[in-house]
mmJSON file of the N, C-alpha and C atoms, coordinates in Angstrom:
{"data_MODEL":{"atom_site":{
"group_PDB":["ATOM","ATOM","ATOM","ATOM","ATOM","ATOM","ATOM","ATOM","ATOM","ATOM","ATOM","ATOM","ATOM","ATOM","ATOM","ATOM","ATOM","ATOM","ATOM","ATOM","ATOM","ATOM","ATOM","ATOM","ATOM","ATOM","ATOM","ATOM","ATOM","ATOM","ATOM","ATOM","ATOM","ATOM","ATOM","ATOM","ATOM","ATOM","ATOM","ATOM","ATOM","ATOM","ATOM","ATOM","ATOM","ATOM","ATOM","ATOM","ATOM","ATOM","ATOM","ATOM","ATOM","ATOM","ATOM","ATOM","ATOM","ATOM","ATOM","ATOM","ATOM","ATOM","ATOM","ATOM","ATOM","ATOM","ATOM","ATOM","ATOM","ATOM","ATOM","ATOM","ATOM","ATOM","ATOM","ATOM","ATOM","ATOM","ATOM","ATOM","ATOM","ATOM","ATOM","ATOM","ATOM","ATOM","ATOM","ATOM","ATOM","ATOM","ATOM","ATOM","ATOM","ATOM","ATOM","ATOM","ATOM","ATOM","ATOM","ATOM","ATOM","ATOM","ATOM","ATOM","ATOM","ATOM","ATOM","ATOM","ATOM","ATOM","ATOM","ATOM","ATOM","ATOM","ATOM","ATOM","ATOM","ATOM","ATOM","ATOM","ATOM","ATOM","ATOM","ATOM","ATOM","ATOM","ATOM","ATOM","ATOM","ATOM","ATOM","ATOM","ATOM","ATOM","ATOM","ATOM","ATOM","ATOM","ATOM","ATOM","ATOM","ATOM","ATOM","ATOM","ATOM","ATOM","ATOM","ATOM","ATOM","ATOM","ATOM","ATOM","ATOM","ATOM","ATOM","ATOM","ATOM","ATOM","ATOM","ATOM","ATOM","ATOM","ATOM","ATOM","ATOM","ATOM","ATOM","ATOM","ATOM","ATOM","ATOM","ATOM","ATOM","ATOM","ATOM","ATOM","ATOM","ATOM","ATOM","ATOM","ATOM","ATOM","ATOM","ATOM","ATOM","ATOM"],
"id":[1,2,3,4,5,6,7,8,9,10,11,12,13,14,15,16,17,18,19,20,21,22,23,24,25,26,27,28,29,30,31,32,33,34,35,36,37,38,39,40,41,42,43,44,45,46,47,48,49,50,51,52,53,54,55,56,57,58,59,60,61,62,63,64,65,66,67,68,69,70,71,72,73,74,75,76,77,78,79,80,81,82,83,84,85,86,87,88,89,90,91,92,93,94,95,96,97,98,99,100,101,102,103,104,105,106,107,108,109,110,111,112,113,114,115,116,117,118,119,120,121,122,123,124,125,126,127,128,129,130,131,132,133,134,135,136,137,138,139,140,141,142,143,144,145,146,147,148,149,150,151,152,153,154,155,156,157,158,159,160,161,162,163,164,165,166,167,168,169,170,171,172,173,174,175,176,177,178,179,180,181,182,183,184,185,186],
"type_symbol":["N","C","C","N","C","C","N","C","C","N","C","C","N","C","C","N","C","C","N","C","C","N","C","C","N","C","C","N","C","C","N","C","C","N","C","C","N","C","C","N","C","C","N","C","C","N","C","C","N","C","C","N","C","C","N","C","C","N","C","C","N","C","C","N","C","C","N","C","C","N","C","C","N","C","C","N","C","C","N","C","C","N","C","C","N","C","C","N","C","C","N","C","C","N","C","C","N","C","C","N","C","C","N","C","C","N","C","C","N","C","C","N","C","C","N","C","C","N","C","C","N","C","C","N","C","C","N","C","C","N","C","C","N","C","C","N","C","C","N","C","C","N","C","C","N","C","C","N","C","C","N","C","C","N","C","C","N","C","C","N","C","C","N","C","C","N","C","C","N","C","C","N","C","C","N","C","C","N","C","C","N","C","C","N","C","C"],
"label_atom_id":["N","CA","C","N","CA","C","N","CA","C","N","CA","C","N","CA","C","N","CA","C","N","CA","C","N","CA","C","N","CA","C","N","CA","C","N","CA","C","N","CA","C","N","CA","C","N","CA","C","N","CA","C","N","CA","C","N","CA","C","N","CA","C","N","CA","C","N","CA","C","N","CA","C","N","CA","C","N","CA","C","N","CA","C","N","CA","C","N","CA","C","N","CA","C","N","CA","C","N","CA","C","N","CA","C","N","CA","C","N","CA","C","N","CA","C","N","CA","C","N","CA","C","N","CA","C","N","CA","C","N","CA","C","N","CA","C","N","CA","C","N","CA","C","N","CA","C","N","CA","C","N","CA","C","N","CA","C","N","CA","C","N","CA","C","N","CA","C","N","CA","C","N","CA","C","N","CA","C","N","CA","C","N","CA","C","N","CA","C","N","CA","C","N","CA","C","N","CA","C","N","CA","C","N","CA","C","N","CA","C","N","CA","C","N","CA","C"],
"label_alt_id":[null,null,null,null,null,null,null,null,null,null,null,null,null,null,null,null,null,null,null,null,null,null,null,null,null,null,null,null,null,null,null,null,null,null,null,null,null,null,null,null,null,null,null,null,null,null,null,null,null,null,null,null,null,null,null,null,null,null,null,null,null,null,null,null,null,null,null,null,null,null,null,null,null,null,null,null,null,null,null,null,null,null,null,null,null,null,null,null,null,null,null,null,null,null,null,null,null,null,null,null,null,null,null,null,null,null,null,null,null,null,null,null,null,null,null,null,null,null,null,null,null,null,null,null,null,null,null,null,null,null,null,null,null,null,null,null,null,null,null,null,null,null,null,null,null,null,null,null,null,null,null,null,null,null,null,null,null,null,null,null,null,null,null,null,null,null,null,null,null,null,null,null,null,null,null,null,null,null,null,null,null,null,null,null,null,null],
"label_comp_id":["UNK","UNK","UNK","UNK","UNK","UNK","UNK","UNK","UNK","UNK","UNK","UNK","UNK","UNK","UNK","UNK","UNK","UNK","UNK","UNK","UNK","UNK","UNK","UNK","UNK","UNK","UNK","UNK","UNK","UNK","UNK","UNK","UNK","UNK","UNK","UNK","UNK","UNK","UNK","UNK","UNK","UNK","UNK","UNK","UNK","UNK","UNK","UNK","UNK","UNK","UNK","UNK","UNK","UNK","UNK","UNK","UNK","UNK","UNK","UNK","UNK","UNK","UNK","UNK","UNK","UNK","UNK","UNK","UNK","UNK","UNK","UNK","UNK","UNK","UNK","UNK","UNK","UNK","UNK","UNK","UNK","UNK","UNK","UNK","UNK","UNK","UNK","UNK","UNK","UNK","UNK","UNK","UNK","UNK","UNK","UNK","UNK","UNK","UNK","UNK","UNK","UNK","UNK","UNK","UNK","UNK","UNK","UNK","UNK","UNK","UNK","UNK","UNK","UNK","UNK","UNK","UNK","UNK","UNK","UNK","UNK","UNK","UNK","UNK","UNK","UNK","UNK","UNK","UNK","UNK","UNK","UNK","UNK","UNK","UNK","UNK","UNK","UNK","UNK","UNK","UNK","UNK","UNK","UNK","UNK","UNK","UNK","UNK","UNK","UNK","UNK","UNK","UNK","UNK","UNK","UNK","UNK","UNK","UNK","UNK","UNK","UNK","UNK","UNK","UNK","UNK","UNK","UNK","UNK","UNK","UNK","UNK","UNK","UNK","UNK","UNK","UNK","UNK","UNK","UNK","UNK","UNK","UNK","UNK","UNK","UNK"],
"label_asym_id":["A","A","A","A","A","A","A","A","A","A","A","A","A","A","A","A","A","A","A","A","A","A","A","A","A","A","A","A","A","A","A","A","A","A","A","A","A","A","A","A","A","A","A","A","A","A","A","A","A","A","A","A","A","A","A","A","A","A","A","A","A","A","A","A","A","A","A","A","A","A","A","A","A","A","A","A","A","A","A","A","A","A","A","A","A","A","A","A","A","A","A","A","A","A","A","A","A","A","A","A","A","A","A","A","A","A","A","A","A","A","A","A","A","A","A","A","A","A","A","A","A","A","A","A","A","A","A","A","A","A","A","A","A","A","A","A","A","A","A","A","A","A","A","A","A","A","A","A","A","A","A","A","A","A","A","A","A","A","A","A","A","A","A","A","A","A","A","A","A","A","A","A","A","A","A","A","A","A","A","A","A","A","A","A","A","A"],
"label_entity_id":["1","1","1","1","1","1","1","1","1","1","1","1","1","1","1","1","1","1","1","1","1","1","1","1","1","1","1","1","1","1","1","1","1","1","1","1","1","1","1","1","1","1","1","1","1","1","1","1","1","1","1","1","1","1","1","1","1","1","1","1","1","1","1","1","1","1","1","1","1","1","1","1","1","1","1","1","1","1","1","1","1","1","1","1","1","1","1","1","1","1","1","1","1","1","1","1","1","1","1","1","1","1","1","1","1","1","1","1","1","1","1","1","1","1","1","1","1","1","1","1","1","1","1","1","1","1","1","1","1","1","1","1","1","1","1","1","1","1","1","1","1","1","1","1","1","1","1","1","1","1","1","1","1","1","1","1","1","1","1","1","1","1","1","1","1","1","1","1","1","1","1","1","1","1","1","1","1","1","1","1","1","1","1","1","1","1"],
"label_seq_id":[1,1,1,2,2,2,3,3,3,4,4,4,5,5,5,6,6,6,7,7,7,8,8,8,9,9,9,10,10,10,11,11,11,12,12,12,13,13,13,14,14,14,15,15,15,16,16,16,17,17,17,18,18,18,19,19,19,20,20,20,21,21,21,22,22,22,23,23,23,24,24,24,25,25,25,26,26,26,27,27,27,28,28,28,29,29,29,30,30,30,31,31,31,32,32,32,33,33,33,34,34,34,35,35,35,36,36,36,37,37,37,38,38,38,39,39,39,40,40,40,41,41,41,42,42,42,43,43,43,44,44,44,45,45,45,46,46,46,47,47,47,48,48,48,49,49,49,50,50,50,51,51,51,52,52,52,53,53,53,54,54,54,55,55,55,56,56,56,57,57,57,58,58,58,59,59,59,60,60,60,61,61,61,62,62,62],
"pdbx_PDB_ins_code":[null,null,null,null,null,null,null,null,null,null,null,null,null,null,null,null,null,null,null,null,null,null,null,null,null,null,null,null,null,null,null,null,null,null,null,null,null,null,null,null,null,null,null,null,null,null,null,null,null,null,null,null,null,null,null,null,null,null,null,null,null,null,null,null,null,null,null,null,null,null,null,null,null,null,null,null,null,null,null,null,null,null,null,null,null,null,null,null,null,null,null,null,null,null,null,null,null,null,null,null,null,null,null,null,null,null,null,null,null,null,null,null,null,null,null,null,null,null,null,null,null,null,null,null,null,null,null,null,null,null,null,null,null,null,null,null,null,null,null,null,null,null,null,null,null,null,null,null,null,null,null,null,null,null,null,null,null,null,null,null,null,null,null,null,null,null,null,null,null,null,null,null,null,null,null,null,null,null,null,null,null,null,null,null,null,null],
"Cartn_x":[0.851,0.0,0.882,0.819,1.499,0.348,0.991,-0.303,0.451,0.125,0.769,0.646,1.522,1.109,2.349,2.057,2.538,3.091,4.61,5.255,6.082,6.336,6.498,5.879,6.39,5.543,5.803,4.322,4.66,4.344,5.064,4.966,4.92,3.477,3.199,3.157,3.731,4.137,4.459,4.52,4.964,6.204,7.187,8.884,8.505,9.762,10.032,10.129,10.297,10.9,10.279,10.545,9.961,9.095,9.902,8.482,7.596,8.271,7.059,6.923,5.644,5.62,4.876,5.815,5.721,5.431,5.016,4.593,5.681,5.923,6.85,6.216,7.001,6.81,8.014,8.147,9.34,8.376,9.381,8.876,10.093,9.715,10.322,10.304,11.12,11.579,10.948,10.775,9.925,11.661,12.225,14.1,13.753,13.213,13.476,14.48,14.869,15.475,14.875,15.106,14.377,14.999,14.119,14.168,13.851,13.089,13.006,12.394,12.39,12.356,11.748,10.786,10.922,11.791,12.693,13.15,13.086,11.649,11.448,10.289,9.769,8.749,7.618,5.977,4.905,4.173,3.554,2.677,1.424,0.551,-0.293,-0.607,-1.01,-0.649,-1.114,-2.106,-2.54,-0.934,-0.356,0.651,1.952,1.879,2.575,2.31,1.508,1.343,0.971,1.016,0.728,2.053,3.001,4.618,4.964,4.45,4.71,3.763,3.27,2.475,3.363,4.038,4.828,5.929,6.316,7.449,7.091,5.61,5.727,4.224,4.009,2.942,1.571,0.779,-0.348,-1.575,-2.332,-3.548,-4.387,-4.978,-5.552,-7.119,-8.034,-9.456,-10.164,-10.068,-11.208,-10.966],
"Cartn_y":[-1.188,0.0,1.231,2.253,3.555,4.439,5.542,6.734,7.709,9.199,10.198,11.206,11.478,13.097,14.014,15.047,16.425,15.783,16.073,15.854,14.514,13.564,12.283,11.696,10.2,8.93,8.165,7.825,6.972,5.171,4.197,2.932,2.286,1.385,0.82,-0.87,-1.604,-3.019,-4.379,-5.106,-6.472,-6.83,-7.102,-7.531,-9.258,-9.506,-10.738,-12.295,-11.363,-12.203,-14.077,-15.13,-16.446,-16.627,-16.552,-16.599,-15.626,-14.022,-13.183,-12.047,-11.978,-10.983,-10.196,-8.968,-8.166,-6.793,-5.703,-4.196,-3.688,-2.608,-1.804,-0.494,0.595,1.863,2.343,3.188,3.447,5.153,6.429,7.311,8.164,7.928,8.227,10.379,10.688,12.316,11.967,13.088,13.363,13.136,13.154,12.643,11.464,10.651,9.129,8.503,9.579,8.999,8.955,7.424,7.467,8.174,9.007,9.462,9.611,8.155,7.466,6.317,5.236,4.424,3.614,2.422,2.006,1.53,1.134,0.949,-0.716,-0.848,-2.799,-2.679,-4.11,-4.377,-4.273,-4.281,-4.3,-5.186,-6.085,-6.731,-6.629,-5.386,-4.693,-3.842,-3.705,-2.665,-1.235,-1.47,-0.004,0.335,-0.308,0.186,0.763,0.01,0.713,1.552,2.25,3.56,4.459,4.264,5.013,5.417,4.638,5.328,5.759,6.116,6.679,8.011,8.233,9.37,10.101,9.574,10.013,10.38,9.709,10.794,11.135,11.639,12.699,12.739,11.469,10.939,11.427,12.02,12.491,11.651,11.283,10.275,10.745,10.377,10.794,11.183,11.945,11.662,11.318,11.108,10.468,8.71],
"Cartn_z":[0.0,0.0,0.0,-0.796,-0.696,-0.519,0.272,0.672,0.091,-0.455,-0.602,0.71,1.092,2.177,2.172,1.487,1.312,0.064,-0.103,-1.192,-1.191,0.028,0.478,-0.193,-0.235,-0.392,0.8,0.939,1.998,1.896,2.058,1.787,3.262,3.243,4.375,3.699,4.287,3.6,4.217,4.427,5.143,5.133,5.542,5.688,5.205,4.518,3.844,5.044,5.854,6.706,7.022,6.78,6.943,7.668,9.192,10.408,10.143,10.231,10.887,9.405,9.183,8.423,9.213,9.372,10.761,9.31,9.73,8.965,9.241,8.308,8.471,7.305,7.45,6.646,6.137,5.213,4.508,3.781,4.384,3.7,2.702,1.166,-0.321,-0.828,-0.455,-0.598,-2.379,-3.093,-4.753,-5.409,-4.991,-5.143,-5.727,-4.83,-5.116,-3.678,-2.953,-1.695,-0.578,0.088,1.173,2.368,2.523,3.905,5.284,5.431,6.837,6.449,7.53,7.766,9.093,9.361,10.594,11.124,12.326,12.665,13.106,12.98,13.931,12.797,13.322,12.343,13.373,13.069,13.96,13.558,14.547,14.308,13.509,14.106,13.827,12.688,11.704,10.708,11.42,12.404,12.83,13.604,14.014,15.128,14.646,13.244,11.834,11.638,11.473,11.272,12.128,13.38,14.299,14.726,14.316,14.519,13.37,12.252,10.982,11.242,12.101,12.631,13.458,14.116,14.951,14.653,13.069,12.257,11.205,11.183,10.204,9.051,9.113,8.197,8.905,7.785,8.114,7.36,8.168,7.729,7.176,5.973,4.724,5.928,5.937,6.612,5.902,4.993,3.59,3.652],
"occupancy":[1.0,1.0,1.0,1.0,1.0,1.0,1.0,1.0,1.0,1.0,1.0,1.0,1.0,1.0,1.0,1.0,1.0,1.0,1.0,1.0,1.0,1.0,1.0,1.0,1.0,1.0,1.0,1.0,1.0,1.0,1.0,1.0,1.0,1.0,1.0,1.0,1.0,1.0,1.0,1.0,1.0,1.0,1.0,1.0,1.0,1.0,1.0,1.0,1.0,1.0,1.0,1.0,1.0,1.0,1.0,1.0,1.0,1.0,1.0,1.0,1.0,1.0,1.0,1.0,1.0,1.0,1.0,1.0,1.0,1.0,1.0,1.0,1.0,1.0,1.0,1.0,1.0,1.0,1.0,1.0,1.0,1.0,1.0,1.0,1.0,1.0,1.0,1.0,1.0,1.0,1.0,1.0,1.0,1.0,1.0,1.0,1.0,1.0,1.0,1.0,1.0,1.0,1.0,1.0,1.0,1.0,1.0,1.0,1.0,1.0,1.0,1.0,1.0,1.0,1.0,1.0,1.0,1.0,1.0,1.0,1.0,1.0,1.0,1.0,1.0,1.0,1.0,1.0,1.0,1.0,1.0,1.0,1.0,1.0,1.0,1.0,1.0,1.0,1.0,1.0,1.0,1.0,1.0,1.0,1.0,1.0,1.0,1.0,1.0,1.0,1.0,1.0,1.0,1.0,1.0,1.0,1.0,1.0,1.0,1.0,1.0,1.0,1.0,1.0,1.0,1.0,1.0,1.0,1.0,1.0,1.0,1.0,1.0,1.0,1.0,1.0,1.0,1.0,1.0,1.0,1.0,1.0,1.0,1.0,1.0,1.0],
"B_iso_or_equiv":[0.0,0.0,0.0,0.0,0.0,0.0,0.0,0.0,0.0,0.0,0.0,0.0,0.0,0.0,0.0,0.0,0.0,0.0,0.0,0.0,0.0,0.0,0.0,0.0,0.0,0.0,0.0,0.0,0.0,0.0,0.0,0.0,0.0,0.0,0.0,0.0,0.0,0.0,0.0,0.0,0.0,0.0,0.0,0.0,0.0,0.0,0.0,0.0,0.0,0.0,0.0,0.0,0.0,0.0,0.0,0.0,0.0,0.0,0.0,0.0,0.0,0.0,0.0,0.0,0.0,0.0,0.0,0.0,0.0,0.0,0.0,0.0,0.0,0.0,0.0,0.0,0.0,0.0,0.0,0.0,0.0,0.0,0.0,0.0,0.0,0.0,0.0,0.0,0.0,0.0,0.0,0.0,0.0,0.0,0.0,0.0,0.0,0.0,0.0,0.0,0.0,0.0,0.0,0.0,0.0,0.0,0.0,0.0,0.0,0.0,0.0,0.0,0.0,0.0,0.0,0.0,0.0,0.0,0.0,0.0,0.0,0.0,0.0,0.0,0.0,0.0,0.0,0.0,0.0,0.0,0.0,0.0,0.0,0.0,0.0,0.0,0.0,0.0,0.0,0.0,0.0,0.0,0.0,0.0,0.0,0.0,0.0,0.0,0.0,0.0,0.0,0.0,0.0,0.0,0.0,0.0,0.0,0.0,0.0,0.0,0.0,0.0,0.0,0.0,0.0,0.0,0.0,0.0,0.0,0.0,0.0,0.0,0.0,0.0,0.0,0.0,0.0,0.0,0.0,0.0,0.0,0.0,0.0,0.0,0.0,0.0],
"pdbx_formal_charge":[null,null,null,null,null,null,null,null,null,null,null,null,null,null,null,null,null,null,null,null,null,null,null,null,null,null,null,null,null,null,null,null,null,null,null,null,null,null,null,null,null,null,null,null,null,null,null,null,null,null,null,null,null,null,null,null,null,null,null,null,null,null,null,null,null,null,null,null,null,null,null,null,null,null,null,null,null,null,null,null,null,null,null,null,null,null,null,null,null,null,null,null,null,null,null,null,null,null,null,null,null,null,null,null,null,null,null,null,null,null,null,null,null,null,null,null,null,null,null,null,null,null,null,null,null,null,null,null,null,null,null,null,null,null,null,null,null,null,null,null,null,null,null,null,null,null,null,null,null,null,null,null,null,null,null,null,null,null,null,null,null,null,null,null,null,null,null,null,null,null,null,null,null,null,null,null,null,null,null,null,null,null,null,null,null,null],
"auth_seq_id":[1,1,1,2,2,2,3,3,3,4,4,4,5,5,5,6,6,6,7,7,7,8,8,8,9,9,9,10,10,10,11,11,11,12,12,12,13,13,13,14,14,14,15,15,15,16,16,16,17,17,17,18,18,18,19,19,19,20,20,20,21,21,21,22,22,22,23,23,23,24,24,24,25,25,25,26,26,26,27,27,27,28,28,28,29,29,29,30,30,30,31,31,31,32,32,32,33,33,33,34,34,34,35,35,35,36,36,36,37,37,37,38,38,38,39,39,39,40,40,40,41,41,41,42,42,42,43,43,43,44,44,44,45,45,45,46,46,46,47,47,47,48,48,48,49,49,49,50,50,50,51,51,51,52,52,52,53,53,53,54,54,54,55,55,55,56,56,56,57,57,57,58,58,58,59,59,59,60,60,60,61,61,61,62,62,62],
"auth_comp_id":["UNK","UNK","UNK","UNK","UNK","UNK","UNK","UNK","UNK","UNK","UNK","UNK","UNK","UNK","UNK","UNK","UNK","UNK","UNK","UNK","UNK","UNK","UNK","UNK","UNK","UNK","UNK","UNK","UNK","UNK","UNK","UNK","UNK","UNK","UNK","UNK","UNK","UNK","UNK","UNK","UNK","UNK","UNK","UNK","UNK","UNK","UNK","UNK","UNK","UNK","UNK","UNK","UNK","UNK","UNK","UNK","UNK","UNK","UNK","UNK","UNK","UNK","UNK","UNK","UNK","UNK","UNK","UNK","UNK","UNK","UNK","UNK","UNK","UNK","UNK","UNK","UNK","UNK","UNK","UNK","UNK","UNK","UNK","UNK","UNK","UNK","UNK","UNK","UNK","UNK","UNK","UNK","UNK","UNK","UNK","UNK","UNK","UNK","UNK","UNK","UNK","UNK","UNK","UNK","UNK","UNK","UNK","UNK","UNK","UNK","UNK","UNK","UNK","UNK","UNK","UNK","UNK","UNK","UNK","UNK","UNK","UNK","UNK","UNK","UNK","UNK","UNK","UNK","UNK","UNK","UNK","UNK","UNK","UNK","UNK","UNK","UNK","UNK","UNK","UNK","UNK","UNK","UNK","UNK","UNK","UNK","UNK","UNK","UNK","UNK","UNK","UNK","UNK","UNK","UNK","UNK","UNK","UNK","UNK","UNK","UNK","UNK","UNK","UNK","UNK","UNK","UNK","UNK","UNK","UNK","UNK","UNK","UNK","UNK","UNK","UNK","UNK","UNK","UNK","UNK","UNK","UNK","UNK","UNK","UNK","UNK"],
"auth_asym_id":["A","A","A","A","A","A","A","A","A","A","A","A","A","A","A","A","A","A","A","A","A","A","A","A","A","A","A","A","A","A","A","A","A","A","A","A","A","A","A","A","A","A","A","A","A","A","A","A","A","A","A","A","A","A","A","A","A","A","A","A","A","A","A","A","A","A","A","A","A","A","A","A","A","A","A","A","A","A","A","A","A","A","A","A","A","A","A","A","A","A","A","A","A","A","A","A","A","A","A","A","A","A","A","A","A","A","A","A","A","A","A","A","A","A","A","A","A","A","A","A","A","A","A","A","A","A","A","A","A","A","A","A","A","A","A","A","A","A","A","A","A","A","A","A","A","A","A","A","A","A","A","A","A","A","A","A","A","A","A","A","A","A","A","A","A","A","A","A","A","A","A","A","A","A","A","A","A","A","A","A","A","A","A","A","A","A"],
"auth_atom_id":["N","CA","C","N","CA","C","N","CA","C","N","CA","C","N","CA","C","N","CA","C","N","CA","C","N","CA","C","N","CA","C","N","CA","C","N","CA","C","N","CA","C","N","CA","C","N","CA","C","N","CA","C","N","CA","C","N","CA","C","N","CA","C","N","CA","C","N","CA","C","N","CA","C","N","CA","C","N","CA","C","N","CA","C","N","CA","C","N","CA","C","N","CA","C","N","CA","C","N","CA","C","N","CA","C","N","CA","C","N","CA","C","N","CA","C","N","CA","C","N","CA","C","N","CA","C","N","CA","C","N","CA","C","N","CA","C","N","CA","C","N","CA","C","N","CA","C","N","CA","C","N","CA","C","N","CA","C","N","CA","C","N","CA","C","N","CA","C","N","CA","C","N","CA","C","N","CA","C","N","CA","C","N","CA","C","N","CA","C","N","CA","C","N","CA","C","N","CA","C","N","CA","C","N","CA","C","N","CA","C","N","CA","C","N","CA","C"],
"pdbx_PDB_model_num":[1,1,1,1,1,1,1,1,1,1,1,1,1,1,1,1,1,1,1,1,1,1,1,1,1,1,1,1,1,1,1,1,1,1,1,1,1,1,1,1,1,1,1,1,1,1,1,1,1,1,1,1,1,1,1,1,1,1,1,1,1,1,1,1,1,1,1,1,1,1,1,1,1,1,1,1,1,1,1,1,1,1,1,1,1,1,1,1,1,1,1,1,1,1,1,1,1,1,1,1,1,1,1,1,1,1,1,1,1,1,1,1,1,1,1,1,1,1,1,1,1,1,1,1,1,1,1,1,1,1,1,1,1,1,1,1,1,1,1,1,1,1,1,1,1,1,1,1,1,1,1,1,1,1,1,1,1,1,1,1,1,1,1,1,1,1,1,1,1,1,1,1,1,1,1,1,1,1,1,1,1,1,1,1,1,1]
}}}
């Protein structure tokens, strides 16, 4: 899933990982460079983005 907010992209997605496909976010500068990242993976997709809120990502209200 990618969201747009402001001039960012923001990518909300699942990690490869075997056991756990844990969420993660990744936010893309109009560059093409990423310029943040999660740090861990989340269980939750809400909890994914509730720390992608917390750096920066603003939730569509529609």
């Amino acid at each position: 899933m990618t969201d747009k907010g402001h001039a960012d992209k923001w990518e909300f997605y699942q990690d490869h990982n075997v056991k756990h496909h844990k969420w993660r976010w990744r936010r893309t500068a109009p560059n093409g460079r990423i310029v943040g990242a999660s740090t861990q993976g989340y269980v939750d997709r809400d909890e994914c983005i509730e720390n992608a809120v917390r750096n920066g990502y603003v939730k569509d209200a529609g």
